[in-house]
C-alpha positions, 0 to 999 in steps of 0.5 A: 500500500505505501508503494501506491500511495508513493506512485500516485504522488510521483505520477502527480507531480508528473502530471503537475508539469505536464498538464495545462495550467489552469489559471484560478487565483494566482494566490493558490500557488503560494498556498500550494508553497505553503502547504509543501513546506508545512509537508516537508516538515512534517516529514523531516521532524518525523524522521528525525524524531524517530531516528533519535529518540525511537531507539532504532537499531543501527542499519534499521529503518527509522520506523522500526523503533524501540520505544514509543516517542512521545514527545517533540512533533509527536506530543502534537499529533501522532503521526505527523509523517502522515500528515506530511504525506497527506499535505503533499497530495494536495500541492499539485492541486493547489499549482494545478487544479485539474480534475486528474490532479484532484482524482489523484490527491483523493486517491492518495488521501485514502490510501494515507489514511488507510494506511494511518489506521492500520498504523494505529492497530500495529502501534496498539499490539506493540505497545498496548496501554501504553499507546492508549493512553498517548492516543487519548490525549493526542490528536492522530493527524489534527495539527491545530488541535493538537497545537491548542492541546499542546499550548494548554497543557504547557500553560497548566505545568 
């Protein structure tokens, strides 16, 4: 499933300097800039974290952890890789919004967030109450919930 959802957003990128530019709101391509960015961060601060503090053995994919991390990006929401992935299916669509970029953005969101569930069941039978109790007080994908929670709770302590 993560190889589709990779080949949708490469042959949507594709597509993105193939296709015919609609011209809309010549704003929606600092909005598509925007969103990209915000993506990569996602992304990068998601990588980063679970490689430092994951406790990932040497030679291992940064998502092989040891220890579930729970702070950093991940006391914000739980899985800011995928929010990263889901963003970056929509910026094709904000430079370009066609029909085949959107069909492709709504595949690509589905596979995400299909994939992001079964994230969750995995992360339940590895860490059990553990990973329950974090999910209930951290959103899975919400990043301005997650945000305001974040803020809150450094306001209380």
């Amino acid at each position: 499933m993560h190889l589709l959802a990779a080949a949708i957003l490469v042959l949507e990128v594709i597509l993105l300097f193939v296709l015919d530019k609609i011209h809309v709101i010549e704003a929606l391509d600092w909005v598509g800039w925007f969103v990209w960015a915000l993506g990569m961060a996602m992304i990068v601060l998601s990588i980063t974290a679970l490689r430092r503090r994951g406790h990932v053995r040497p030679g291992s994919s940064f998502v092989e952890t040891q220890s579930l991390v729970t702070d950093g990006i991940f006391a914000i929401i739980r899985h800011p890789l995928y929010l990263g992935w889901t963003l970056m299916y929509a910026v094709p669509l904000l430079f370009n919004p066609r029909p085949e970029l959107a069909i492709l953005a709504l595949a690509g969101l589905v596979a995400v967030q299909v994939f992001s569930r079964q994230e969750e069941k995995n992360l339940i039978a590895q860490y059990g109450d553990e990973y329950l109790v974090y999910s209930a007080s951290v959103p899975r994908m919400d990043l301005l919930t997650g945000i305001l929670r974040a803020l809150r709770r450094r306001q209380e302590g």
